[in-house]
TORMARDO-931325 format. One record per residue: residue number from 1; residue in one letter; z, x, y of N, C-alpha, C, CB in turn. Coordinates in steps of 0.1 Angstrom, whole numbers, plus 5000, padded with zeros to 4 digits. Glycine has a CB too. Layout:
% TORMARDO-931325
+-----+------+------+------+------+------+------+------+------+------+------+------+------+------+
|  nr | rest |   nZ |   nX |   nY |  caZ |  caX |  caY |   cZ |   cX |   cY |  cbZ |  cbX |  cbY |
+-----+------+------+------+------+------+------+------+------+------+------+------+------+------+
| NUM |    A |    Z |    X |    Y |    Z |    X |    Y |    Z |    X |    Y |    Z |    X |    Y |
...
+-----+------+------+------+------+------+------+------+------+------+------+------+------+------+
This chain:
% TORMARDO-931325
+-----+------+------+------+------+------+------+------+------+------+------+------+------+------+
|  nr | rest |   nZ |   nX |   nY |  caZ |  caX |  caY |   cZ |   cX |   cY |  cbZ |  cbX |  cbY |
+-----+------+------+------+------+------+------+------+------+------+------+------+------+------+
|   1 |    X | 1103 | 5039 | 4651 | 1094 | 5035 | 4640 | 1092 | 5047 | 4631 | 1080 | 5030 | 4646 |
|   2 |    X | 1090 | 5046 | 4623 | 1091 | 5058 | 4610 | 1076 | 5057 | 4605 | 1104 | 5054 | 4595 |
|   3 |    X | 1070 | 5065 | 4611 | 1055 | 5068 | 4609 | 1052 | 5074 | 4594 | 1050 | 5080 | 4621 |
|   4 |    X | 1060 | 5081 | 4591 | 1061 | 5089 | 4575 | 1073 | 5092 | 4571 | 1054 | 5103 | 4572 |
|   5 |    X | 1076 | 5096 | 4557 | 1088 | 5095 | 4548 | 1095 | 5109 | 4559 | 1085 | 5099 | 4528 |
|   6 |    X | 1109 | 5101 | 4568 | 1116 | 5110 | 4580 | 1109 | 5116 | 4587 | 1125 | 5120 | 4576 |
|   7 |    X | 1103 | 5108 | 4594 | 1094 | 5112 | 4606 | 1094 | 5099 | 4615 | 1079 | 5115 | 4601 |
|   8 |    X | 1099 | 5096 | 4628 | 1099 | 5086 | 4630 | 1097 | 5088 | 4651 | 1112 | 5080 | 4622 |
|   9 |    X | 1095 | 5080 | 4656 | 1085 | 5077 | 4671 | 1091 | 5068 | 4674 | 1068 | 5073 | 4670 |
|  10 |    X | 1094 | 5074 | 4690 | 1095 | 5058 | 4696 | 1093 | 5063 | 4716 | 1118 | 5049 | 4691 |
|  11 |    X | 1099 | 5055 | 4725 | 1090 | 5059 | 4736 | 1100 | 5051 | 4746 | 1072 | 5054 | 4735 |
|  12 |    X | 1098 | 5056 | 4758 | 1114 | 5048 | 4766 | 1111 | 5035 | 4770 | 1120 | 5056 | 4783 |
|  13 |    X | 1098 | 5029 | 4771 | 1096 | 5016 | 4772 | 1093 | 5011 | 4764 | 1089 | 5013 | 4777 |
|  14 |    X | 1103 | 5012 | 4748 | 1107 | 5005 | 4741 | 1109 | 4994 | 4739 | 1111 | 5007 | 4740 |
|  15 |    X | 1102 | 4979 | 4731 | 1112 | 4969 | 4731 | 1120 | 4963 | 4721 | 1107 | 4961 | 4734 |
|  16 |    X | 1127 | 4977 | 4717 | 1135 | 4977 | 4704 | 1149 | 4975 | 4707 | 1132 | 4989 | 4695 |
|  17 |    X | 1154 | 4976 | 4717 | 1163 | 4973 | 4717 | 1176 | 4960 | 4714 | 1161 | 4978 | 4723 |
|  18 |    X | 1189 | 4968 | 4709 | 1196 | 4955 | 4704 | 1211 | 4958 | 4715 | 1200 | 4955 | 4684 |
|  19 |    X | 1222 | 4949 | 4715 | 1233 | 4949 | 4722 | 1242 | 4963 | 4714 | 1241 | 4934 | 4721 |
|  20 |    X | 1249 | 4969 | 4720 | 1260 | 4976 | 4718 | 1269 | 4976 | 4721 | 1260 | 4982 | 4717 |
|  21 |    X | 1280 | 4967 | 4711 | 1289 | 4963 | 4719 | 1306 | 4973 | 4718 | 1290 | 4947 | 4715 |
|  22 |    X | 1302 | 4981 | 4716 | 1312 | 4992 | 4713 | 1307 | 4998 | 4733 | 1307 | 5006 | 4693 |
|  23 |    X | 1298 | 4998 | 4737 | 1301 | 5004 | 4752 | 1301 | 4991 | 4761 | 1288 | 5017 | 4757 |
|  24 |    X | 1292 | 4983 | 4754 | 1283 | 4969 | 4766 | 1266 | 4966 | 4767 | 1287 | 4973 | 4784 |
|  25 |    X | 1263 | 4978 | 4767 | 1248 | 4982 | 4770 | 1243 | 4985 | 4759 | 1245 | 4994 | 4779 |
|  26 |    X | 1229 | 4986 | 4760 | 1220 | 4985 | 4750 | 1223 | 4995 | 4741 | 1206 | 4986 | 4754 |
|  27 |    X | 1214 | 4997 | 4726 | 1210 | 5011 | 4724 | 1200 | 5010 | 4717 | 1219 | 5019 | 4717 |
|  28 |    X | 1190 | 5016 | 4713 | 1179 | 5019 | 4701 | 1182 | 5029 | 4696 | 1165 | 5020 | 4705 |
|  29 |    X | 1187 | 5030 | 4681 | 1183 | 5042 | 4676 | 1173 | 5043 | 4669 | 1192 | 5047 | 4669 |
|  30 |    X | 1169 | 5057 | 4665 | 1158 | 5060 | 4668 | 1156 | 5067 | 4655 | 1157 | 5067 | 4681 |
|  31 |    X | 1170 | 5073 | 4643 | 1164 | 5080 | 4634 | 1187 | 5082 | 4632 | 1147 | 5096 | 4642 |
|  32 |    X | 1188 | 5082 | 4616 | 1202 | 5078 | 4614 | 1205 | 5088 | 4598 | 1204 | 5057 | 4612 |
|  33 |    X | 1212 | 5095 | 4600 | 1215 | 5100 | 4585 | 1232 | 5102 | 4586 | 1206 | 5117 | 4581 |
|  34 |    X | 1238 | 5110 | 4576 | 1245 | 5112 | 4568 | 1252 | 5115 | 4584 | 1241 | 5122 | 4554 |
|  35 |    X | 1247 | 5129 | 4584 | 1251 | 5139 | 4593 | 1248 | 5142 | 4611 | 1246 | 5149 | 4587 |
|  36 |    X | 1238 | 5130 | 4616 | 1233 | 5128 | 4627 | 1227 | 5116 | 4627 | 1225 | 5137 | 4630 |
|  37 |    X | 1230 | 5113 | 4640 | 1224 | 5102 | 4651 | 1214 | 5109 | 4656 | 1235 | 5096 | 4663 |
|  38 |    X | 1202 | 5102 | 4664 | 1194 | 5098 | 4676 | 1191 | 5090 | 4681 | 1186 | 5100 | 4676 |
|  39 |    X | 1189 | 5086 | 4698 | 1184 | 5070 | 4696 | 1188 | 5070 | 4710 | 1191 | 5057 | 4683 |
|  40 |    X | 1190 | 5060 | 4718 | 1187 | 5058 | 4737 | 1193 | 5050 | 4743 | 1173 | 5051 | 4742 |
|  41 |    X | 1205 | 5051 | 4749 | 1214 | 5039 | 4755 | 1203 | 5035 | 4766 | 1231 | 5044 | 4761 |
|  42 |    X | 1208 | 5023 | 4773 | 1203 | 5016 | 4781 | 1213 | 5010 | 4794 | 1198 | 5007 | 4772 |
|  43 |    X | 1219 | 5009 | 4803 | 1225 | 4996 | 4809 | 1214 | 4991 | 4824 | 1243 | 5001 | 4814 |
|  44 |    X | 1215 | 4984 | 4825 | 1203 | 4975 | 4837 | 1210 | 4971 | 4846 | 1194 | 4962 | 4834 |
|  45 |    X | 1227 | 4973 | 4846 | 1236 | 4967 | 4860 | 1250 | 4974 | 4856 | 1237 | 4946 | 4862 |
|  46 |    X | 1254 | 4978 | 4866 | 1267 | 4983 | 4864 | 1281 | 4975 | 4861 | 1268 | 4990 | 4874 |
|  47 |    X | 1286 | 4980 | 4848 | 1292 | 4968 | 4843 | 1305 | 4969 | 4847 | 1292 | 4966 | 4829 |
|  48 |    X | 1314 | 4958 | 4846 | 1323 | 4954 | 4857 | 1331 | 4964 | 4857 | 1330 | 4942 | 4857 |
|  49 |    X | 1337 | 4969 | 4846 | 1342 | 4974 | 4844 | 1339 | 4988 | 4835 | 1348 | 4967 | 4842 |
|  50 |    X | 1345 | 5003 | 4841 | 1344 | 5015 | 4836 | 1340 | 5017 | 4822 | 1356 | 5020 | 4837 |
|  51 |    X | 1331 | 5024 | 4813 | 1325 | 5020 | 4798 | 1334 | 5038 | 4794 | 1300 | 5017 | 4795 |
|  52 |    X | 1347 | 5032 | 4782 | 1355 | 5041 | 4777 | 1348 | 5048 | 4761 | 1369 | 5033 | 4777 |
|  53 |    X | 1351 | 5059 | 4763 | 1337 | 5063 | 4746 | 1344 | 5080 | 4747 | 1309 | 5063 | 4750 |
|  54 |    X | 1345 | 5076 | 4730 | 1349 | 5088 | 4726 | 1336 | 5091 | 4714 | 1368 | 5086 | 4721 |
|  55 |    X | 1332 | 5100 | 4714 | 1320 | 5106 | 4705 | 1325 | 5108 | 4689 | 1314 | 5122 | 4712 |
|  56 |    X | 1318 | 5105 | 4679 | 1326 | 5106 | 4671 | 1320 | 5118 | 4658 | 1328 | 5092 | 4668 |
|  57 |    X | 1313 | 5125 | 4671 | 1307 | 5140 | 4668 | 1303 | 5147 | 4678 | 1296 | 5140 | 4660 |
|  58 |    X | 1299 | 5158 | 4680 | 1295 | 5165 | 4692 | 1280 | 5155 | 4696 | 1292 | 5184 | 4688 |
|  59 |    X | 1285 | 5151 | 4710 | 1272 | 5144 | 4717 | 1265 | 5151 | 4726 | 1276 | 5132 | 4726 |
|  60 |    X | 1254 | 5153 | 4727 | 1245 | 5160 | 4737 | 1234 | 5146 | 4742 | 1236 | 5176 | 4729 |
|  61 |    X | 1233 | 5149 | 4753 | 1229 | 5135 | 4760 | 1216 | 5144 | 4771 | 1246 | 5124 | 4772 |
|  62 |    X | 1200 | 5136 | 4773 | 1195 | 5139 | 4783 | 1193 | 5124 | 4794 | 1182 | 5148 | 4777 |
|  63 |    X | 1199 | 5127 | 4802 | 1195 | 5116 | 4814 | 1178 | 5113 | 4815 | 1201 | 5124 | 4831 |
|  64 |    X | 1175 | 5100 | 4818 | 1162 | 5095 | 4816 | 1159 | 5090 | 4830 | 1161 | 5085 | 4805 |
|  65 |    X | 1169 | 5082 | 4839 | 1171 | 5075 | 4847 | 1182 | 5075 | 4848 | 1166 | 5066 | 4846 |
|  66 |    X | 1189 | 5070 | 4861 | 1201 | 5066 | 4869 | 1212 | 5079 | 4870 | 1208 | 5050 | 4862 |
|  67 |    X | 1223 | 5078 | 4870 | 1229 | 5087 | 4871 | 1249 | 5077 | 4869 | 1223 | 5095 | 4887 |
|  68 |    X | 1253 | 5089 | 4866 | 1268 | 5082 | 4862 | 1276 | 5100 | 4861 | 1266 | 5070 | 4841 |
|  69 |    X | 1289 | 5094 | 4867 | 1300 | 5102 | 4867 | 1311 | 5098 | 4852 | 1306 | 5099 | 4881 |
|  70 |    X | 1313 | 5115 | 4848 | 1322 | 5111 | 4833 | 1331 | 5116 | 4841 | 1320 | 5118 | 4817 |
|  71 |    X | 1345 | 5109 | 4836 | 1355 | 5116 | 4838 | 1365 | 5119 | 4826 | 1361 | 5109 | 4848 |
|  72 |    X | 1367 | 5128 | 4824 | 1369 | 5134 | 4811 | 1384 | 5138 | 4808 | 1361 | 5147 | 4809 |
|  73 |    X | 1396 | 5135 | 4799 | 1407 | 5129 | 4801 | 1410 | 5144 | 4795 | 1413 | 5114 | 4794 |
|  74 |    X | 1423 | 5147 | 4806 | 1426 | 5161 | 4809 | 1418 | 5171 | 4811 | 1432 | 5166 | 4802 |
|  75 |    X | 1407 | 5167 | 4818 | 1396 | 5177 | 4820 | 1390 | 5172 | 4832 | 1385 | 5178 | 4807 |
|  76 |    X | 1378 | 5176 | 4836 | 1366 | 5174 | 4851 | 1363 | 5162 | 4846 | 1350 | 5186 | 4852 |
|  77 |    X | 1357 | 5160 | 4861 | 1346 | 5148 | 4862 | 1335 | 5156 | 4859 | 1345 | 5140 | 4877 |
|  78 |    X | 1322 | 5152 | 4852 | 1307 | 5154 | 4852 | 1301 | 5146 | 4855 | 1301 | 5157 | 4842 |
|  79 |    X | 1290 | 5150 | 4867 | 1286 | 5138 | 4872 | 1270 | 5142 | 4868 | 1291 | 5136 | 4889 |
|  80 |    X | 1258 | 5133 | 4865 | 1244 | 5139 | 4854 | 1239 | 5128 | 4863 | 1243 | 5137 | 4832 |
|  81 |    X | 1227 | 5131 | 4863 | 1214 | 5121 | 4870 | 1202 | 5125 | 4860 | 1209 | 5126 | 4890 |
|  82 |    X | 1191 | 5118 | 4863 | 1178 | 5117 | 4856 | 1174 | 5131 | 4855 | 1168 | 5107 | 4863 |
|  83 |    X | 1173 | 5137 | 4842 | 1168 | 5156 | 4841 | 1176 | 5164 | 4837 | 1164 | 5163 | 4854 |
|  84 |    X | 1190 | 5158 | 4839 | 1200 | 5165 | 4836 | 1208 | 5163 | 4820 | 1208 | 5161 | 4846 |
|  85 |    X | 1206 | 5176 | 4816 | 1214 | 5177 | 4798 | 1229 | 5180 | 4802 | 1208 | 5192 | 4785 |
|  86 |    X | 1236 | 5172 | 4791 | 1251 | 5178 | 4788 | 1257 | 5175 | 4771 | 1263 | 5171 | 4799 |
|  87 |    X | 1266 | 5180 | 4771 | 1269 | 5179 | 4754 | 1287 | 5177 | 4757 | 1262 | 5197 | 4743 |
|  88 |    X | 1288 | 5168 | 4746 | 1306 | 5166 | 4745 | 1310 | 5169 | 4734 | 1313 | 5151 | 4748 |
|  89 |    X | 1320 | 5176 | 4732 | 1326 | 5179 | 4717 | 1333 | 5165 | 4711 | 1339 | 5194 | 4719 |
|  90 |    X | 1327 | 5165 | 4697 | 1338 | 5155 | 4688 | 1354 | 5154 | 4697 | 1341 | 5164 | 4671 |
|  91 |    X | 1354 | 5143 | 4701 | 1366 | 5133 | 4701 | 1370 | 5133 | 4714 | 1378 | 5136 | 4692 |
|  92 |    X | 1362 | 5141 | 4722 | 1367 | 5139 | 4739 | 1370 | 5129 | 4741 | 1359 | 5142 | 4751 |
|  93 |    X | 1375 | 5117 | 4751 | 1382 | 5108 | 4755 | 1376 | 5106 | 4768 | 1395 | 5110 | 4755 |
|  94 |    X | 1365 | 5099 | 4769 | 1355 | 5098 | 4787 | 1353 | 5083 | 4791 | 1334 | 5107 | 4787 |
|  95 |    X | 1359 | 5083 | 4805 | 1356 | 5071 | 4811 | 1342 | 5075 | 4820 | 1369 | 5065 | 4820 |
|  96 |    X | 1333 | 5065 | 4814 | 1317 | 5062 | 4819 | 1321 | 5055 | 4833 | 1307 | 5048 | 4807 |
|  97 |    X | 1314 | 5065 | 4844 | 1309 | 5052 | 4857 | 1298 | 5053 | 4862 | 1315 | 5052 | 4869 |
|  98 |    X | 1291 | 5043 | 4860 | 1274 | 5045 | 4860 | 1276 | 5046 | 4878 | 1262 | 5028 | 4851 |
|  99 |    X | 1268 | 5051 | 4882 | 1263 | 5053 | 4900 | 1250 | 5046 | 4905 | 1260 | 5071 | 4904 |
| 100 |    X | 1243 | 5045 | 4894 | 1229 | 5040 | 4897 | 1224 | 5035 | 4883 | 1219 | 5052 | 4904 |
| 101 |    X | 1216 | 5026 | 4885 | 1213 | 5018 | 4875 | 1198 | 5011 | 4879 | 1226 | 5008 | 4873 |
| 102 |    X | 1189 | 5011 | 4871 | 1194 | 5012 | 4854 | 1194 | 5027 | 4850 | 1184 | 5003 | 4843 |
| 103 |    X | 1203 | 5028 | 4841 | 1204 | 5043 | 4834 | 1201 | 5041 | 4818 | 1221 | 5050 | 4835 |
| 104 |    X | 1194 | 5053 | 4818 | 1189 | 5052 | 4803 | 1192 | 5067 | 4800 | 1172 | 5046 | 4798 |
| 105 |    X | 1197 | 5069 | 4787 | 1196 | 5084 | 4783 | 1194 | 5083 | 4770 | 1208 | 5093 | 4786 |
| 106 |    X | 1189 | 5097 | 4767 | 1180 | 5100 | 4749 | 1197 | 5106 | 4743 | 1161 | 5121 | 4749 |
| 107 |    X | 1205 | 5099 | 4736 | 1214 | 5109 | 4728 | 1208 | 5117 | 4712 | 1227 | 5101 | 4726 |
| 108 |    X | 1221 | 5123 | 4713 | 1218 | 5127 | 4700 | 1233 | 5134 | 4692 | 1206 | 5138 | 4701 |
| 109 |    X | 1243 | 5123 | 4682 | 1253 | 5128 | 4677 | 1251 | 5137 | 4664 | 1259 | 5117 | 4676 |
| 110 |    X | 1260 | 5145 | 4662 | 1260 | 5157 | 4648 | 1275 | 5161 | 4646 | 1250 | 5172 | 4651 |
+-----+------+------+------+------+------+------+------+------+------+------+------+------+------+
């Protein structure tokens, strides 16, 4: 919600959310320009299949809930639970496997 001119609020028991169907799971964003994203994925069941995402800027993600293993193409697995920050550079190539659910995390693309 945008309280004043680029100033905007929102809270994890949100009921703003819509589908996103580029992963499967939810998202709310939260605040959108030129040069950056903000805003909160969601999933409530682990989906049948592995969720594939490539960032289409440097992503930095804080875990809210659940936990999920990345596995990162020619590179490590990262595995993040609720508390846990990480950041991906523009264009990495990661297959999502959620471990626990539901998972929610605060991103933020640039």
């Amino acid at each position: 919600m945008e309280i004043a001119p680029g100033v905007f609020t929102s809270n994890i028991d949100t009921q703003e959310w819509e589908a996103d169907p580029e992963v499967g799971g939810l998202v709310h964003v939260l605040a959108e320009t030129e040069r950056a994203q903000a805003g909160m994925s969601r999933f409530d069941a682990v989906p049948a299949e592995p969720v594939s995402y490539t960032p289409p800027g440097r992503e930095t993600i804080v875990v809210l809930e659940g936990a999920a293993r990345i596995d990162l193409k020619d590179g490590p697995s990262v595995t993040v639970r609720a508390g846990d920050i990480a950041s991906f550079p523009e264009g990495v190539e990661a297959t999502w496997h959620l471990l626990e659910v539901p998972f929610k995390e605060v991103w933020v693309l640039a």
